[in-house]
C-alpha positions in Angstrom: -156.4 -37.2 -119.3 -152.8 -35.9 -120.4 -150.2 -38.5 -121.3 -146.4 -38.0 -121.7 -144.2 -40.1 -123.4 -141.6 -41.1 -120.5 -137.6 -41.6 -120.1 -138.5 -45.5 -120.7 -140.0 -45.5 -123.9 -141.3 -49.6 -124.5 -143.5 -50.2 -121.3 -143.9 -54.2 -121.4 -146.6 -54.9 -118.8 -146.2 -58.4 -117.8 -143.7 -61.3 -118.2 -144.6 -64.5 -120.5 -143.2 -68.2 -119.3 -141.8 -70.0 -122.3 -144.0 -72.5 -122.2 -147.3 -70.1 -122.2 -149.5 -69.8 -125.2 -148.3 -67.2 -127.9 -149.7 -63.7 -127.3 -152.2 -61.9 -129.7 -150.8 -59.8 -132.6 -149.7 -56.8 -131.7 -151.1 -54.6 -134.0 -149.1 -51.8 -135.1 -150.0 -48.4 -136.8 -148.3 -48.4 -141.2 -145.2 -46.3 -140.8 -144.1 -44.1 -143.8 -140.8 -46.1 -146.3 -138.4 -43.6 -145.8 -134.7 -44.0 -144.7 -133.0 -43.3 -141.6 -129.7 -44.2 -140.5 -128.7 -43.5 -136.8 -124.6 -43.0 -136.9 -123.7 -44.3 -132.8 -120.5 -43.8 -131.1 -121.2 -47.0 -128.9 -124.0 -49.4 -129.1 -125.3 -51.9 -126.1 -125.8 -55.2 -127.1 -127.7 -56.8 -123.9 -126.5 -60.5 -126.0 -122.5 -59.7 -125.3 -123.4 -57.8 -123.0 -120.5 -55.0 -124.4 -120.4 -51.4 -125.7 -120.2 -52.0 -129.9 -118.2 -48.8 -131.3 -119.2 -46.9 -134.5 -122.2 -48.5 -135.4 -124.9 -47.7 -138.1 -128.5 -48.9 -138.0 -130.8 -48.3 -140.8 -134.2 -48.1 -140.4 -137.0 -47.7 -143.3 -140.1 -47.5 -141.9 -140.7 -48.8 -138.4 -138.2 -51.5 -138.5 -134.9 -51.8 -138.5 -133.1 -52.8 -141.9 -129.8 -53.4 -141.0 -127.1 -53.1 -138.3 -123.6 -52.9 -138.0 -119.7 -51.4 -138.1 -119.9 -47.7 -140.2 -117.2 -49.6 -142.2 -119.7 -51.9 -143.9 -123.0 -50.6 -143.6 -123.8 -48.1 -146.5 -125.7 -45.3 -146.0 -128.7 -44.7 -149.1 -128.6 -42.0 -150.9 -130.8 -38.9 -149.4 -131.5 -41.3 -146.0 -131.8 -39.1 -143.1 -128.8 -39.0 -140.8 -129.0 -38.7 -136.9 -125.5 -38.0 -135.5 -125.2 -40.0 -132.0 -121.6 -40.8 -132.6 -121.0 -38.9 -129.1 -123.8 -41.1 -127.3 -124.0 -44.6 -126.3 -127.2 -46.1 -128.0 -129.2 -48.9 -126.3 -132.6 -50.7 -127.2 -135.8 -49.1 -126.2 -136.7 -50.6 -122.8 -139.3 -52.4 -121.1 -141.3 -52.1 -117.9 -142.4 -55.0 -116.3 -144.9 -53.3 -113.9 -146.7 -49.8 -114.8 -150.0 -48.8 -113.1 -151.0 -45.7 -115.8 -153.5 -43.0 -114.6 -157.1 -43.2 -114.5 -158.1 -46.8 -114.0 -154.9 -47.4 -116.8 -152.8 -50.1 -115.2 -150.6 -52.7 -117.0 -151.0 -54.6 -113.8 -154.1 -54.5 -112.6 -156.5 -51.4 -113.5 -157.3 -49.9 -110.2 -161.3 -49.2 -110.9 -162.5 -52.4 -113.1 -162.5 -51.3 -116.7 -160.9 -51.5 -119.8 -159.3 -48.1 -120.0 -156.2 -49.7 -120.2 -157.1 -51.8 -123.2 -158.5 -48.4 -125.3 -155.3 -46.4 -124.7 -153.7 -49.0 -126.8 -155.6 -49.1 -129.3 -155.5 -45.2 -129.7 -152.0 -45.3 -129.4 -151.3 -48.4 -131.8 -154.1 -46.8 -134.2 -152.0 -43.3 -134.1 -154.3 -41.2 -132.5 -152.0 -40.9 -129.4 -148.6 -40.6 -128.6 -147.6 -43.3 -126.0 -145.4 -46.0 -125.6 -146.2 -49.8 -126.6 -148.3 -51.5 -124.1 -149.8 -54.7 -122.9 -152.3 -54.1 -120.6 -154.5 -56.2 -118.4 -157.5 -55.0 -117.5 -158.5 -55.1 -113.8 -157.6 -57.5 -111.6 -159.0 -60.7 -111.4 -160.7 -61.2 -108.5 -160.6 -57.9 -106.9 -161.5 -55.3 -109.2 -163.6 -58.0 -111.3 -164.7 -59.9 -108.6 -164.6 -63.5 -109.0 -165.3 -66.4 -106.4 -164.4 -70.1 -107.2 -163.1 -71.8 -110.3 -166.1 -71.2 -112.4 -165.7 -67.5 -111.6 -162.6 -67.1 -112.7 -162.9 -68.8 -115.3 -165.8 -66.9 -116.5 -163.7 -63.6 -115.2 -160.8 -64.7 -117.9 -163.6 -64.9 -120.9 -164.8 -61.6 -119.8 -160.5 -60.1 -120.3 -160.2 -61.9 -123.6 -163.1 -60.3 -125.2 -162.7 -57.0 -124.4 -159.0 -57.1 -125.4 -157.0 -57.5 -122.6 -153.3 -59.0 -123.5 -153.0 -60.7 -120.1 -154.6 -61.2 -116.3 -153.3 -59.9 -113.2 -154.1 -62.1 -110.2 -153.6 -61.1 -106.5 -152.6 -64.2 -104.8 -151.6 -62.8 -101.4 -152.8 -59.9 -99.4 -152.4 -58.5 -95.5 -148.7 -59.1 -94.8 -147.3 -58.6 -91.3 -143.8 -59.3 -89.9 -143.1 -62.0 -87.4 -140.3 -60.4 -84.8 -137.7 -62.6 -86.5 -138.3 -60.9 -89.2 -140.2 -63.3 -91.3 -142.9 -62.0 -93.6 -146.1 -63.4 -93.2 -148.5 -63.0 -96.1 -152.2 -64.1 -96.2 -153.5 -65.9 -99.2 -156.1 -64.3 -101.1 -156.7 -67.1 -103.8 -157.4 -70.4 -103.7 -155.2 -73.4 -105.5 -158.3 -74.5 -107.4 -159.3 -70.9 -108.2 -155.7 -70.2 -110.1 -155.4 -73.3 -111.7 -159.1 -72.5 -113.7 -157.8 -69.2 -114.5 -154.5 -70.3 -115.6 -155.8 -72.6 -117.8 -159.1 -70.3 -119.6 -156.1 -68.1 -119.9 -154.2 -70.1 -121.9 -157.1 -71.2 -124.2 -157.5 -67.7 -125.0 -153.8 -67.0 -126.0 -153.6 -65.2 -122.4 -151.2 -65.0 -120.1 -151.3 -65.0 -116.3 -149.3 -62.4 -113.9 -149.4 -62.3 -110.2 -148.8 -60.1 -107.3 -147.6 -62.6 -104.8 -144.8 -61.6 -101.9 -145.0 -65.4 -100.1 -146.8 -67.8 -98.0 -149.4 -69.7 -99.6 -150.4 -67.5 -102.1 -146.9 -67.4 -103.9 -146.2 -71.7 -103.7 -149.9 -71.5 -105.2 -149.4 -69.5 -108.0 -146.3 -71.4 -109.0 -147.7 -74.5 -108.5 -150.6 -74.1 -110.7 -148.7 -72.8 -113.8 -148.8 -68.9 -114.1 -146.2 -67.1 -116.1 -145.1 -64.4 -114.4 -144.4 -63.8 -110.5 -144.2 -60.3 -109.6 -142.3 -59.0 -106.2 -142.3 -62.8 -104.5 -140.3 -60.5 -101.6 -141.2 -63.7 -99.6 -140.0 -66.3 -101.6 -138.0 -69.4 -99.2 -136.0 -71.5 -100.7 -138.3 -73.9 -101.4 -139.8 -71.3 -103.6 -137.0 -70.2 -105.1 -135.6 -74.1 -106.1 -139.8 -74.6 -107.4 -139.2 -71.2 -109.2 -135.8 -72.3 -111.2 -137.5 -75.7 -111.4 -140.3 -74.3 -113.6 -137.9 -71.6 -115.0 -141.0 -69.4 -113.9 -139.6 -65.3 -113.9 -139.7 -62.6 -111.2 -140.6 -59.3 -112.0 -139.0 -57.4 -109.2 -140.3 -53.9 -108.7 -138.6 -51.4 -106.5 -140.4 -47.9 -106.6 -143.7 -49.2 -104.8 -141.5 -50.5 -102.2 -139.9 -47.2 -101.6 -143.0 -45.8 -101.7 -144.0 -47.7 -98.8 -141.1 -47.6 -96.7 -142.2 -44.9 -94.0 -145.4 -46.9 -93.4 -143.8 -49.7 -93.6 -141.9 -49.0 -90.6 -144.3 -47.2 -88.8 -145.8 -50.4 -88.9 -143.4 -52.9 -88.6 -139.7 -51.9 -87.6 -137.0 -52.4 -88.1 -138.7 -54.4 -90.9 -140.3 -53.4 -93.8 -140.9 -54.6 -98.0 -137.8 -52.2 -99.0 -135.1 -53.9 -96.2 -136.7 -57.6 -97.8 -136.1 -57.3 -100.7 -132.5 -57.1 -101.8 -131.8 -60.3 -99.4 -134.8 -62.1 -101.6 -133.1 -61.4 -104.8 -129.6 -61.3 -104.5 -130.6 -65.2 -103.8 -132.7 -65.1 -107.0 -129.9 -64.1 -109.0 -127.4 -66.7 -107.5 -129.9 -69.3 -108.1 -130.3 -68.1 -112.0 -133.9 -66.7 -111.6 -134.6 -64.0 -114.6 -135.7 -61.2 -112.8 -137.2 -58.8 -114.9 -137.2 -54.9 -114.6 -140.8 -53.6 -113.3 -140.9 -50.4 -111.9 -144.4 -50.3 -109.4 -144.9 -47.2 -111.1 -147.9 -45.2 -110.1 -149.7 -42.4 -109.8 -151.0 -40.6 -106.7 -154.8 -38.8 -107.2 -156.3 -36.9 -104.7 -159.6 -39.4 -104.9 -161.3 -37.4 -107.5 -159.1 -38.5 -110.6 -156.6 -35.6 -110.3 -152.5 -36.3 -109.8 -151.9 -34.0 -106.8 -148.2 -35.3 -106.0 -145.8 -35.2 -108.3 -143.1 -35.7 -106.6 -144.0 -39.3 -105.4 -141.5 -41.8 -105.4 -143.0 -44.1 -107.4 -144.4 -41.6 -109.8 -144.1 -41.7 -113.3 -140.8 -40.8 -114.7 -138.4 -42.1 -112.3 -138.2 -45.5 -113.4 -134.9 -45.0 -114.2 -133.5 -44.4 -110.5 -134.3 -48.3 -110.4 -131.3 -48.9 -112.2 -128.3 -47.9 -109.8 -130.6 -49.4 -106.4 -130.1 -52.7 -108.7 -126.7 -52.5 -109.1 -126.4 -51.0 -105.5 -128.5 -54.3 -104.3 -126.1 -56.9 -106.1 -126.8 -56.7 -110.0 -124.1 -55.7 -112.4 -124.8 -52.6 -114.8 -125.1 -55.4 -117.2 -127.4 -57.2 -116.0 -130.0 -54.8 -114.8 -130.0 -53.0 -118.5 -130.8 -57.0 -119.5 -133.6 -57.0 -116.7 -135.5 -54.4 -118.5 -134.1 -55.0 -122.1 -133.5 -59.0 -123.6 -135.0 -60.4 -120.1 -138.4 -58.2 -120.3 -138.4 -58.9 -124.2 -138.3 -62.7 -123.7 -140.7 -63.3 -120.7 -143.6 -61.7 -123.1 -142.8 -63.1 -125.7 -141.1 -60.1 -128.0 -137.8 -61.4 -128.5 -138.5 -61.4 -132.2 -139.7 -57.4 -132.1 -138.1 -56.0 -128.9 -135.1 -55.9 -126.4 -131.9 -55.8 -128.8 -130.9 -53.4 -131.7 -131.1 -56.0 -134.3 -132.1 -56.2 -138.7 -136.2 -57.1 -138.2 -136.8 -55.3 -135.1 -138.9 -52.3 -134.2 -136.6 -49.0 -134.6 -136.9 -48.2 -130.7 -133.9 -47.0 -129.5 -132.5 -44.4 -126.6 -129.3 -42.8 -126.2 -127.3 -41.2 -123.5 -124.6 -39.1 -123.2 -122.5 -41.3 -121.3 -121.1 -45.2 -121.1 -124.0 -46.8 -118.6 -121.4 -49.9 -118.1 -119.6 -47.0 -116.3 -122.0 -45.0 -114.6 -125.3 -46.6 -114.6 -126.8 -43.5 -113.3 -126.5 -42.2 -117.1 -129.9 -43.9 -117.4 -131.6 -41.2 -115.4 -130.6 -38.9 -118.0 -132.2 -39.9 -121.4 -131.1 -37.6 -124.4 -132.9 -39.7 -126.8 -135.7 -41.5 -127.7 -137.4 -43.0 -130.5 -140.3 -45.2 -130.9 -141.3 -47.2 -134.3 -138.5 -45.1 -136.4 -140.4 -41.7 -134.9 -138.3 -39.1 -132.8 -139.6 -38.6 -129.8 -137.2 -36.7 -127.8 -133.9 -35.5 -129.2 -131.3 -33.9 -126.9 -128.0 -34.4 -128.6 -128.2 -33.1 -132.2 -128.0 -29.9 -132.2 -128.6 -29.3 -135.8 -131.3 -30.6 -138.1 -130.8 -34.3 -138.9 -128.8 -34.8 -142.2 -129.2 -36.3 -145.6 -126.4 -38.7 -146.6 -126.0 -36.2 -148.9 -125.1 -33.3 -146.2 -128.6 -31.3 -146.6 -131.1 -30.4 -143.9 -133.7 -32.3 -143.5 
């Protein structure tokens, strides 16, 4: 198996409700003490929601020290300097929804094992490069079969002790289109079923994400208390008012839909997932539903475990075209960098460690060449990244990063 470390460098795999249980520790690999200060031009902050100019951020280890105007943050002696003062800076983002090769899902791992959950610990131990993730084992009920409340239950015990951060449910399945143009969806879980795995989640410090477009299967899932809705293409406005109600989020994905278009409408036209979707959430976003940023990302084997099509349009490494279909769809460039920056880092629970460049947080930052509030199609064209304090990829400086003194380093 061959892993790249992608444009998006923090993939968060699931959302966390407010109210949920606290997740597990997120264990993280000892970084070296030394010094680095990153000199930006501008600098996002997703909380204002405005470019700050000539910013410093220090960083000693995997953490960030300090943050703030050149003017009053000092550079230390012999720190290393990274020159980004052409470059707009921004936090290190999340994706909501990431299905990772062989068996490796964040939402769901397609083949029932825990793949998922040992990539993370090689990458938190060090032995890999890779992104921070939060992965959930296979799905509940499909991939680990379960049947009844006692089964689920039993199929939650069996996630929490082999590691598994969170659950990924499949509340509705078949979906057809009425002529009108209504989505019908067929549930694939019970009521009784979601509320015992909602709550053996939350005794284990779990937390509970579903794929649910409508019908049913989506009223279900909110009703009985998960913490994070993914697609809900479906959603009435019932569902929507029971939604805000519960201040439950939506992680809205986009690739997998575009993925599906062609069948879709092969199928079903003029309908189809793709031409749902923006009416769905531009009504999510009036009613003040946080939709998170999740990308459907997956992909595409040839059956015997190989990746035969690159060039799939939900593959790996175009998470970022999400960002002007967002905009294009209704959302401002500010708020879709929030969808997969402060939103993401909230819903699971990382506020304190991810989504903003802020003193206590993990040093993961990106940079582009250009102003994103501008041209949110800068986002497809990551100069740099850097994950715990580590350079990952580095586009812009063309010389060897500084000293404060002015020597190579």
């Amino acid at each position: 198996m061959r892993l790249k470390a992608g444009l998006i460098t923090i993939v968060g795999l699931t959302i966390l409700l407010a109210s949920a249980p606290p997740p597990r520790v997120w264990s993280q690999t000892p970084q070296g003490l030394r010094v680095v200060a990153v000199r930006a031009g501008r600098m996002f902050d997703p909380k204002s929601g405005i470019n700050v100019p000539d910013q410093v951020v220090l960083i000693r280890g995997d953490r960030i020290t300090d943050v703030g105007p050149a003017a009053r943050v000092q550079i230390p002696a012999g720190a290393r300097v990274i020159d980004l003062t052409k470059a707009t800076v921004l936090p290190g983002l999340i994706d909501g929804h990431v299905h990772l090769y062989t068996t490796l899902v964040t939402q769901g791992s397609h083949g029932g094992n825990y793949a998922d959950v040992e990539l993370k610990k090689e990458i938190d131990n060090g032995r890999l490069q890779g992104p921070r993730l939060l992965p959930a084992g296979p799905i509940l009920g499909a991939e680990l079969p379960a049947k009844g409340p006692d089964a689920f239950r039993a199929g939650m015990r069996d996630l929490s002790q082999h590691g598994a951060d969170h659950a990924k449910i499949t509340t509705t399945g078949m979906f057809s289109f009425k002529p009108n143009g209504e989505m019908v969806n067929e549930p694939v879980a019970t009521l009784d079923e979601l509320k015992a795995a909602v709550d053996e989640a939350h005794k284990h410090g779990m937390f509970v994400a579903t794929h649910s477009y409508g019908g049913p299967g989506l009223k279900w899932a909110i009703e009985a208390g998960v913490d994070d809705i993914q697609h809900a293409l479906a959603a009435d406005d019932t569902d929507i008012k029971a939604l805000k109600q519960k201040s439950l989020p939506v992680t809205a994905t986009i690739l997998d839909l575009r993925q599906d278009e062609p069948g879709d409408l092969k199928k079903f036209a003029p309908y189809s997932k793709w031409r749902l979707a923006p009416q769905t959430w531009k009504k999510m976003m009036a009613a003040g539903i946080r939709l998170g940023y999740g990308s459907g990302a997956t992909p595409v084997t040839n059956g015997q475990g190989r990746i035969f099509n690159t060039t799939c349009q939900c593959s790996h490494g175009v998470q970022a075209e999400m960002f002007p279909v967002f905009v294009q769809w209704g959302a401002t460039p500010v708020y879709a960098l929030r969808m997969a920056t402060t939103v993401n880092a909230e819903i699971i629970h990382k506020q304190d460690s991810l989504g903003t460049i802020e003193k206590g947080k993990f040093a993961d930052l990106i940079a582009v060449a250009g102003d994103p509030l501008k041209d949110i199609t800068e986002m497809q064209r990551v100069k740099f990244v850097m994950k715990g304090g580590e350079i990952v990829k580095n586009e812009l400086t063309a010389a060897p990063p500084q000293t404060s003194s002015g020597q190579p380093k």
